[in-house]
Wavefront OBJ file of the C-alpha trace (Angstrom):
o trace
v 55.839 61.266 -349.639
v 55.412 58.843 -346.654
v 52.900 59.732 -344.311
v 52.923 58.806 -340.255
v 50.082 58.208 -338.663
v 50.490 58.783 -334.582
v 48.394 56.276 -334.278
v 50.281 53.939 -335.907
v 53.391 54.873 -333.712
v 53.877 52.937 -330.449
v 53.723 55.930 -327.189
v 56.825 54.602 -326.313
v 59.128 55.500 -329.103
v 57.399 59.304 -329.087
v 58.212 59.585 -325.308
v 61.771 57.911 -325.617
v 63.501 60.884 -326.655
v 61.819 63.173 -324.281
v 62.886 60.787 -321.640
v 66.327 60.920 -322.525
v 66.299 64.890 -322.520
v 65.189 64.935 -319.040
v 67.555 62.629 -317.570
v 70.788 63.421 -319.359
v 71.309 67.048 -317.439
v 71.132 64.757 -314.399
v 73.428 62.004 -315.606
v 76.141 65.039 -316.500
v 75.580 66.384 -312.665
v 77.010 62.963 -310.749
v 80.779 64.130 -309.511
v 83.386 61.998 -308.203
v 84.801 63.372 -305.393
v 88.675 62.452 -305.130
v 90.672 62.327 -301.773
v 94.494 62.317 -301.275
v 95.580 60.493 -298.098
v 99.391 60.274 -296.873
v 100.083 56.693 -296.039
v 103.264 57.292 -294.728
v 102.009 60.018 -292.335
v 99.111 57.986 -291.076
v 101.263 54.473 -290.965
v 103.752 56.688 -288.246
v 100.225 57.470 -286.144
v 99.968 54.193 -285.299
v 101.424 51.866 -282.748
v 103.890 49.561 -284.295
v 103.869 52.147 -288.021
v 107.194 53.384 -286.520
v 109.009 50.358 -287.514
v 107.552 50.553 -291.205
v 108.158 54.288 -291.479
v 111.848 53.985 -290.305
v 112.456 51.078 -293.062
v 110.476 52.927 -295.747
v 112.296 56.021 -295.339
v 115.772 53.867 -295.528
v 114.334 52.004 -298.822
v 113.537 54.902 -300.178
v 117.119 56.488 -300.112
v 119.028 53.188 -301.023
v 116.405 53.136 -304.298
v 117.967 56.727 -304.762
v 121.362 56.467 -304.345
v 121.035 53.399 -306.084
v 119.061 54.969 -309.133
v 121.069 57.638 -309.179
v 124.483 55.427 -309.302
v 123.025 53.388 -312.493
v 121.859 56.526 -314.241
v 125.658 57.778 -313.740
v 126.877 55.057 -315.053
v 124.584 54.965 -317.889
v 125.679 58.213 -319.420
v 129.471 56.689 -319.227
v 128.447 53.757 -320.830
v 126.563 55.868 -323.655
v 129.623 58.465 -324.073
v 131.456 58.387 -327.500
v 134.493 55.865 -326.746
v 132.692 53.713 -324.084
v 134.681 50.611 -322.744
v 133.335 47.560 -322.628
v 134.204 47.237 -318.670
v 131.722 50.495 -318.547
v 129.114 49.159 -320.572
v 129.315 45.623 -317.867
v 129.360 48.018 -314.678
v 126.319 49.058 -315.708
v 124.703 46.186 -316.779
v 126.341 45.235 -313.089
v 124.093 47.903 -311.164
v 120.851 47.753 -313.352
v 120.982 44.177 -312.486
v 121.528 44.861 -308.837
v 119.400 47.922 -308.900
v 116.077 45.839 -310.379
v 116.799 43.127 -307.437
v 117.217 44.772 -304.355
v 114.216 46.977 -305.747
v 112.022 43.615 -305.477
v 113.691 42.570 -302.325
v 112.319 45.869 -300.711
v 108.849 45.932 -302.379
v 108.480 42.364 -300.427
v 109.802 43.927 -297.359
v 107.635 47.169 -297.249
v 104.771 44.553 -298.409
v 105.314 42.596 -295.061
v 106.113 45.279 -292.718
v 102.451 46.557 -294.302
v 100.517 43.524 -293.864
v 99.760 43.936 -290.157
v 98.888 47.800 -290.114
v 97.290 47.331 -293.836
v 94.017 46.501 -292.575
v 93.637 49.481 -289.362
v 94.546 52.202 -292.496
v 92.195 50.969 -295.254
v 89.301 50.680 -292.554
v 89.790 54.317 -291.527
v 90.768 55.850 -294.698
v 87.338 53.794 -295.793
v 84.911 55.165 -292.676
v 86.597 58.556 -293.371
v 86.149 58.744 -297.375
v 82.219 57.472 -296.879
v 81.492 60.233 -294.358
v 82.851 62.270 -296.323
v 81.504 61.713 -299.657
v 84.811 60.682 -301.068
v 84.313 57.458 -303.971
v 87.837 57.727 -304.914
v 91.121 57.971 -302.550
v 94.662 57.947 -303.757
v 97.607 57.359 -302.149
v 99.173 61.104 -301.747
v 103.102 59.881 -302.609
v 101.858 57.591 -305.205
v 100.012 59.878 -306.755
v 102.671 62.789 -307.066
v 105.422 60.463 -307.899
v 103.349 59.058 -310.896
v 102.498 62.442 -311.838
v 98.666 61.262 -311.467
v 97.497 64.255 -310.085
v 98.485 67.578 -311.568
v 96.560 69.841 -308.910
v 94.747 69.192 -305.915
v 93.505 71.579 -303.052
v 94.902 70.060 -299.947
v 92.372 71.782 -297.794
v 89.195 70.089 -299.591
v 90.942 66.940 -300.663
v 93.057 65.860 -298.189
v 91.699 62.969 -295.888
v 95.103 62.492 -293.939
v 94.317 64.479 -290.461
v 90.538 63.026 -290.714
v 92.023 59.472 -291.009
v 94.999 59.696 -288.112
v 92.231 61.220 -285.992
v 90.090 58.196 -286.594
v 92.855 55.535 -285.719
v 93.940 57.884 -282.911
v 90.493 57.393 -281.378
v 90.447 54.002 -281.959
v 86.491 53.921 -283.655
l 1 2 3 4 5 6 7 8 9 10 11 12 13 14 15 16 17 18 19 20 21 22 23 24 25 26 27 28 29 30 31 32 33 34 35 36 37 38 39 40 41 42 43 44 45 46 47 48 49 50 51 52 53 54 55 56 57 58 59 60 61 62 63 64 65 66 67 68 69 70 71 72 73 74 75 76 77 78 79 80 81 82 83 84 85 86 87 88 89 90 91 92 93 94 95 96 97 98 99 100 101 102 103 104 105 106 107 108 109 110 111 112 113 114 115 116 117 118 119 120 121 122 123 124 125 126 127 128 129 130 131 132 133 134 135 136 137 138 139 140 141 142 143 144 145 146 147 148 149 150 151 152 153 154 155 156 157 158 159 160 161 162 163 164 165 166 167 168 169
């Protein structure tokens, strides 16, 4: 049988796991707090986020009508006695579908650039006074399916953040 002597046993490695008991109810305790914030709504609060809005709103339903066009043709160029001139218009619109796609991501990325840096500084000063570590974008998230449930009245930033660029601190 071995024997320990406590002596023997450096203080350190008796107190370590006593340490670790105290500070792990603590370490469980931190929370993230999460914000939503709806870029679109606060981009149309400012001067000049008209413009954007107006072309986001038309990409967004020429990406539709446009996704909704290939997936047609899709199912007719899956159906039992497909032509070949089906299976090509399809290969057609995916092709056309996956460029103008691009062509408006670089659009909506330049009509951003100028307003870009007026939303992230508020949505920032908003978040921090808040308490917030994390804010998503609200349409991102829901069209990703990234958030499942969120209570609008303790999570959303968006009326905080259009006040803040309305007031111009």
């Amino acid at each position: 049988m071995l024997k320990i002597h406590l002596k023997a046993v450096p203080k350190v490695l008796i107190l370590a796991p006593v340490a670790l008991l105290a500070l792990s109810p603590h370490a469980q305790k931190s929370k993230t707090k999460v914000g939503i914030v709806n870029v679109q709504t606060v981009v149309a609060a400012l001067p000049g986020g008209a413009n954007y809005a107006a072309l986001s709103k038309k990409v967004d339903a020429d990406v539709q009508a446009q996704a909704k066009s290939v997936q047609a043709l899709l199912v007719k160029a899956n159906a039992a006695g497909a032509t070949p001139a089906s299976r090509t218009a399809y290969t057609t619109a995916a092709k056309k579908y996956q460029t103008s796609a691009q062509a408006y991501q670089k659009q909506l990325q330049t009509a951003f650039a100028p307003l870009a840096g007026r939303v992230n500084a508020a949505v920032a000063s908003v978040a921090k006074a808040g308490g917030f570590s994390v804010v998503l974008d609200q349409r991102v998230a829901s069209t990703s399916r990234l958030i499942i449930y969120a209570s609008s009245q303790t999570t959303d930033l968006t009326p905080g953040v259009v006040a803040k660029l309305k007031s111009g601190k």
